[in-house]
C-alpha positions in Angstrom: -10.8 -19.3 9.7 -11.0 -20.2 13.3 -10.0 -17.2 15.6 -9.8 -13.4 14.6 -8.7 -10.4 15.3 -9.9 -7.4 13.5 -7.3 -4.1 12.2 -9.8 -1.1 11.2 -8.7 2.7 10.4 -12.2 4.5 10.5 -10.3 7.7 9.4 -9.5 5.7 6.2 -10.8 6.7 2.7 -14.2 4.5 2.4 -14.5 3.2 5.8 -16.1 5.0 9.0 -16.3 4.4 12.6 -20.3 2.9 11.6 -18.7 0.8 8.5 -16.2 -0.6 11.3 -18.6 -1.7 13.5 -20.3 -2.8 10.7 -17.3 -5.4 9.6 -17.3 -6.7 13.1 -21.0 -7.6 13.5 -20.6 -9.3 9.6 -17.6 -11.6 11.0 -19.8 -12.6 14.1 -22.6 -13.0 12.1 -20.7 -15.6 10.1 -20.5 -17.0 13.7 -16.9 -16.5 13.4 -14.4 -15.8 16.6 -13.4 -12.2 17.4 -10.4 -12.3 19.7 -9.2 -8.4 19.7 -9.9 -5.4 17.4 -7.4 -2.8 17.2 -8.8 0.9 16.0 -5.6 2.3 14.0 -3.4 4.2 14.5 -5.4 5.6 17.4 -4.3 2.2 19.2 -1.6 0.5 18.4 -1.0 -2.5 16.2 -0.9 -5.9 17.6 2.5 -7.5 17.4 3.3 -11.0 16.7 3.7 -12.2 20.6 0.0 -10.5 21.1 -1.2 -13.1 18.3 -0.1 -16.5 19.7 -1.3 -15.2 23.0 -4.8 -14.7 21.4 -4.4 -17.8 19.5 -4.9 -15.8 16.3 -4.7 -17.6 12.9 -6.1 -14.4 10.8 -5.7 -10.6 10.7 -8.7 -9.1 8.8 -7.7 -5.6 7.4 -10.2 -3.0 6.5 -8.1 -0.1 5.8 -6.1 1.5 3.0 -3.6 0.1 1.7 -1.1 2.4 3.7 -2.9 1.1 7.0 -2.5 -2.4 5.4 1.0 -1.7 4.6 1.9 -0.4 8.4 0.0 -3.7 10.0 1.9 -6.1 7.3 5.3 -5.4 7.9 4.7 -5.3 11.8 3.8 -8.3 11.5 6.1 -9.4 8.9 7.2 -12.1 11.2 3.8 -13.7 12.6 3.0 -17.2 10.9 -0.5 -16.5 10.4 -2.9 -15.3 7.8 -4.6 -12.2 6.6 -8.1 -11.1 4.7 -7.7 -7.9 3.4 -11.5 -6.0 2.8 -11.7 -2.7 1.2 -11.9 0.1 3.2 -9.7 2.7 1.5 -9.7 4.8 -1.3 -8.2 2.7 -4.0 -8.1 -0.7 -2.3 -5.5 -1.7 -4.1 -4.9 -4.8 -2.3 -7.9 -5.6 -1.9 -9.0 -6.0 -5.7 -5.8 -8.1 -6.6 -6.9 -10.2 -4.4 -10.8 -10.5 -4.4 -11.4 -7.9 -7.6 -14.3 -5.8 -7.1 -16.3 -7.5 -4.5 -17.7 -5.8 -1.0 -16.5 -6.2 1.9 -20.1 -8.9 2.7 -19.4 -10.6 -0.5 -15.1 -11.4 0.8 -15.8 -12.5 4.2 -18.9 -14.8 3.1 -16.7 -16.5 0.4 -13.5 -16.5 2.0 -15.6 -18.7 5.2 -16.4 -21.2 2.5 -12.9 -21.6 0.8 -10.2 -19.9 2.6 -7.6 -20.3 0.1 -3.9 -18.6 0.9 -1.5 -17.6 -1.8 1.8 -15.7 -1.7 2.0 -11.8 -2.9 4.9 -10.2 -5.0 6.2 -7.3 -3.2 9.3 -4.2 -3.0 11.8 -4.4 -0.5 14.2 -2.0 0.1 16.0 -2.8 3.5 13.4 -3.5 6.5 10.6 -1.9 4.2 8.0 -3.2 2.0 5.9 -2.1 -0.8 2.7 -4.8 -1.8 1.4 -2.0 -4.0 3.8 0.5 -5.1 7.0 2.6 -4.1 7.5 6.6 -5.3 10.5 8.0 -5.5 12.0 11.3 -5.5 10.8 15.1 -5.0 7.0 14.1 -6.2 6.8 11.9 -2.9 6.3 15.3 -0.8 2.8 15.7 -2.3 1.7 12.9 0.7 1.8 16.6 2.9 -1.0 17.9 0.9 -2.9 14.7 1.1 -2.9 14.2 4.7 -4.2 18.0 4.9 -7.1 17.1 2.6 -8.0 14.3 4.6 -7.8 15.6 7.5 -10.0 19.2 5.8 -7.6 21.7 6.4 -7.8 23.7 3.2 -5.3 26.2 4.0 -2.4 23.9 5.3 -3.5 21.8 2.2 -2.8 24.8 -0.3 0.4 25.7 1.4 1.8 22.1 1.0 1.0 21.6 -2.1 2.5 24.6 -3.0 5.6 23.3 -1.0 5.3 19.9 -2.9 5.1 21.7 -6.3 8.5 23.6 -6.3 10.5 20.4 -4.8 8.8 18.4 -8.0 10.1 21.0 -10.0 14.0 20.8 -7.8 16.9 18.5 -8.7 15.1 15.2 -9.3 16.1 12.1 -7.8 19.4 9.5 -9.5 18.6 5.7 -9.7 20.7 3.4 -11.4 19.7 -0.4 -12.4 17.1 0.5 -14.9 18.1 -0.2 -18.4 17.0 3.2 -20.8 16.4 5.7 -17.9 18.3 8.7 -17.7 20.1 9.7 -14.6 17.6 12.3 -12.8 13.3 12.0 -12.3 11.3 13.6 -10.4 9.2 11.1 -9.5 10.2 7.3 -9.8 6.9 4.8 -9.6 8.3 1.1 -8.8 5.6 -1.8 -9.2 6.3 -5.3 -8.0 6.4 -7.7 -10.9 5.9 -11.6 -10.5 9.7 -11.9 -10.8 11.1 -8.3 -11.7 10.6 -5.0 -10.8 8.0 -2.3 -13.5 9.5 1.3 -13.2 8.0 4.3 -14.7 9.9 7.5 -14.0 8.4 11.4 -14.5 11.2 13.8 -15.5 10.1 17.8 -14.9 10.5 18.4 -18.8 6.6 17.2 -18.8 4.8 19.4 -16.8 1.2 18.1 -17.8 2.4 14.8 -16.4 3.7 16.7 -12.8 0.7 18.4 -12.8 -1.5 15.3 -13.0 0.7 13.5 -10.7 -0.2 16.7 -7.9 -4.2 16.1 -8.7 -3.6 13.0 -8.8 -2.5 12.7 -5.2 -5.0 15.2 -3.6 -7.9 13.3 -5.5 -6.1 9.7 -3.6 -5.1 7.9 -6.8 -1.8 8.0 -6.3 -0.9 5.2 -9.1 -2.9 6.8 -11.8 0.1 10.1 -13.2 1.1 9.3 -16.5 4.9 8.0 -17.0 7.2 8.9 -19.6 9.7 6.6 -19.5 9.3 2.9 -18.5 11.4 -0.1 -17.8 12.1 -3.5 -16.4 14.7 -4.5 -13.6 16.0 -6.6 -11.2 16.7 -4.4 -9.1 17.6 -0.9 -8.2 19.8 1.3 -6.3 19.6 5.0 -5.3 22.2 7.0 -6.7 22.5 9.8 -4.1 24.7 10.7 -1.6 21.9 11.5 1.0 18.8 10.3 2.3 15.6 10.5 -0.3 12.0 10.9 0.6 9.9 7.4 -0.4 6.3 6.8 -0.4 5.5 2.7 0.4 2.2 2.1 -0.8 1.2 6.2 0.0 3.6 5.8 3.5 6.6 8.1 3.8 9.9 6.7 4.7 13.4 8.3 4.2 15.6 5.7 2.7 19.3 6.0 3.0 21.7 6.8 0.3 22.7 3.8 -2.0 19.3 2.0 -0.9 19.1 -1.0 -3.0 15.6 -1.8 -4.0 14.2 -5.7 -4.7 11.5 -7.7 -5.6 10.0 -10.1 -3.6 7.4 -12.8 -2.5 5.7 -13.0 0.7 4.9 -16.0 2.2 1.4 -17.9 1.2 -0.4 -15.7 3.5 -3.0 -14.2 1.6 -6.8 -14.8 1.3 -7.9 -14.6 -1.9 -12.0 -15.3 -2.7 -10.9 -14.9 -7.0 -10.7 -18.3 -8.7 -7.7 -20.3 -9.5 -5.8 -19.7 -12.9 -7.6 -22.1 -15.5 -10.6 -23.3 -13.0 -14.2 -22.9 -14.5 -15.4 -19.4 -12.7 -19.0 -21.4 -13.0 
């Protein structure tokens, strides 16, 4: 690590305008090089161009992974590398790639062994999932998240409410799946090393919607129980109009016919967990 520049969301789940500053003071502790900080989405992501200019050769994240997802396929272009720290509510990123360790823990080992592998990952035209795509009417509960993050009980209740009668709607058609049936109302899509992990929610099982809805408003938005589950090489959406989708907690409207991928990134990330078959001691 030679030159940084630093991507922070303070409104994000475990992080704070003190824990940001904190993260910078820990890097220039380290006596590393801190050329730009970016305050998200208050100021706007650094592009590519920005990077060079800076002669940039890491992004350090501490955000959520939505935050992390917004800054990584801007950048999906840019030839450097990034350290991603917990600063979310799930960190789901983060722990695949340095397991439970703190954010002073990541940046001490990663300055010692700075070791870059590649990530699987969704694609579904220009967009990206590195943690996991949602599908269907379930994907509106995101309205009644943001309103509990941002405490507005009242506009929380009402979207929720909102949220709860399109679970309960038509449900959303995918085809490519081997064993699902034609209509969910929520589709969960995990990248795989090679293949993609589906678990789909039909509205028969209204324990499972409801966990799904508490499930988002309490930030764990991988954690609703699936009843049916498959393996694919892809997907497609079977609908003649645009459907709601949720990449890693973002909402994007993906156009009919979509056709959903794996994929690998490029070695990219730092990763402080030891190699496969390498003595941990």
């Amino acid at each position: 690590m030679r030159k940084l520049w630093l991507i922070t969301n303070p409104a994000s789940g475990s992080s704070s305008p003190a824990k940001c500053e904190a993260i910078e003071i820990l890097l220039r502790d380290r006596g590393l090089t801190l050329g730009g900080r970016t305050a998200f989405p208050a100021e706007s992501l650094p592009d590519a161009a920005a990077l060079d200019a800076a002669e940039i050769d890491l992004v350090v994240l501490f955000a959520g992974d939505g935050t992390i997802n917004a800054a990584l396929c801007a950048l999906a272009t840019w030839e450097g590398g990034f350290l991603i720290l917990p600063g979310g509510t799930m960190n789901l990123l983060a722990r695949s790639l340095h397991g439970d360790a703190d954010p002073a823990a990541i940046v001490a080992a990663a300055h010692e062994d700075a070791r870059r592998i590649a990530l699987p990952l969704i694609e579904a035209g220009p967009h990206r999932a590195f943690v996991g795509l949602i599908l269907g009417p379930a994907a509106h509960w995101y309205r009644a998240r943001e309103m509990a993050r941002a405490g507005r009980p009242r506009r929380m209740l009402s979207a929720a409410l909102g949220a709860w009668r399109r679970t309960f709607g038509r449900g959303v058609r995918i085809s490519g799946a081997p064993g699902l049936r034609a209509r969910y109302q929520a589709v969960f899509v995990q990248p795989g090393a090679t293949r993609l992990a589906v678990a789909a929610i039909d509205a028969r099982d209204w324990r499972a919607i409801a966990e799904l809805g508490w499930d988002w408003l309490t930030g764990d938005w991988v954690r609703a129980r699936a009843v049916d589950e498959a393996e694919t090489d892809a997907l497609r959406l079977a609908e003649g109009q645009p459907v709601l989708a949720l990449f890693d907690g973002e909402p994007v409207r993906l156009d009919a016919g979509t056709r959903i991928t794996p994929g690998l990134s490029r070695v990219a990330f730092v990763t402080t967990l030891p190699e496969a078959g390498s003595d941990p001691g």
